[in-house]
C-alpha positions as CSV (number, residue, x, y, z in Angstrom):
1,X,-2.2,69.8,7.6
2,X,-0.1,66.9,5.5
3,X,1.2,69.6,3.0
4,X,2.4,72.4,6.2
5,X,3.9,69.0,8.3
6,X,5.7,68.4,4.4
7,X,7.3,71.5,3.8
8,X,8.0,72.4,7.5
9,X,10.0,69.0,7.4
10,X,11.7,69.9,4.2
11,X,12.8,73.2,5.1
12,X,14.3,71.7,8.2
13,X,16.0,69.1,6.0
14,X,17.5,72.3,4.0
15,X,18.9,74.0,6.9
16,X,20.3,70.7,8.5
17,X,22.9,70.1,5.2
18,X,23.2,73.6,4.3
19,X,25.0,73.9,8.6
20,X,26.6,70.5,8.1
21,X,28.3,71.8,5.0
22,X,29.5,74.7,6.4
23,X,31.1,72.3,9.4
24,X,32.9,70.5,7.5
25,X,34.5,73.4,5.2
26,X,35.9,74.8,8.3
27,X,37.2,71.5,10.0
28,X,40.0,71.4,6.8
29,X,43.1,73.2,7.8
30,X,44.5,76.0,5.5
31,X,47.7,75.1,3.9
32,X,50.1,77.9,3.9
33,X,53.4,78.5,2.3
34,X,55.8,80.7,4.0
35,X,58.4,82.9,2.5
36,X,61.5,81.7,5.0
37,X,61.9,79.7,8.4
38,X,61.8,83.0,10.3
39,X,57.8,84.1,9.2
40,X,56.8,80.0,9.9
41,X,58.9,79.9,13.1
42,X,55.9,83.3,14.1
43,X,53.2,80.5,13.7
44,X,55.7,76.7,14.3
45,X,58.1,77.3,17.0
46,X,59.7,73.9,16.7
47,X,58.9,74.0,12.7
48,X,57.1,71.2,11.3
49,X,57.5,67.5,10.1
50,X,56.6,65.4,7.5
51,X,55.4,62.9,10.2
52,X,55.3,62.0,13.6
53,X,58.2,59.2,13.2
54,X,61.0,61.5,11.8
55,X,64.3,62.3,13.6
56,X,66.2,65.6,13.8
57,X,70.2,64.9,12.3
58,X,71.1,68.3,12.3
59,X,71.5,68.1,16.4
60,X,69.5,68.7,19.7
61,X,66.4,71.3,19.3
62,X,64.8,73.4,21.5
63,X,61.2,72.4,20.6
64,X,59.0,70.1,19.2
65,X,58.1,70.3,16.0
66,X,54.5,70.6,14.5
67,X,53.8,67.3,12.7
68,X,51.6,67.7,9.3
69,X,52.4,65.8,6.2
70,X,50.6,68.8,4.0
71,X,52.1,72.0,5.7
72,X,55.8,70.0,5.5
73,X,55.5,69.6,1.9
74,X,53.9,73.3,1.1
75,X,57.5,74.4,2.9
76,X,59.7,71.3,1.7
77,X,61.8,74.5,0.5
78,X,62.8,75.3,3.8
79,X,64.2,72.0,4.8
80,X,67.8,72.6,4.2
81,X,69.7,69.5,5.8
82,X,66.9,67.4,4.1
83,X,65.7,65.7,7.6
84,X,61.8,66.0,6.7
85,X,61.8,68.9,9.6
86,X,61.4,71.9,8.1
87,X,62.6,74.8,9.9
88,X,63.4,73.3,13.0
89,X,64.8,74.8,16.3
């Protein structure tokens, strides 16, 4: 009885971090890199910022901008007036 309690217990172990492993791969966003302001604006209406802090200088948008530090610098290409916003409308 010890020995099917043992390895009933262990298999439940397995399963337990084989579902928490697969949690946490999908909880990390993807990082993409788009090929112009017009196939991120699709996905980022307001485009997206470095951070949460940053102003706009290049005048009054229309939306809000998506804040992520790693998506901003996968597109820092597209940030032409250099405001940490890239792509923004």
């Amino acid at each position: 009885m010890k020995k099917v309690f043992t390895v009933l217990l262990s298999i439940a172990i397995a399963i337990t971090f084989s579902f928490s492993a697969v949690q946490v791969e999908a909880a990390s966003p993807k990082v993409v890199t788009y090929k112009n302001c017009t196939e991120l604006n699709k996905v980022y209406k307001g485009g997206v910022a470095r951070s949460a802090s940053v102003k706009n200088v290049g005048g009054k948008t229309k939306y809000k901008p998506f804040v992520s530090q790693a998506l901003y610098n996968a597109n820092k290409k597209s940030d032409r007036d250099k405001d940490l916003i890239a792509c923004e409308r």
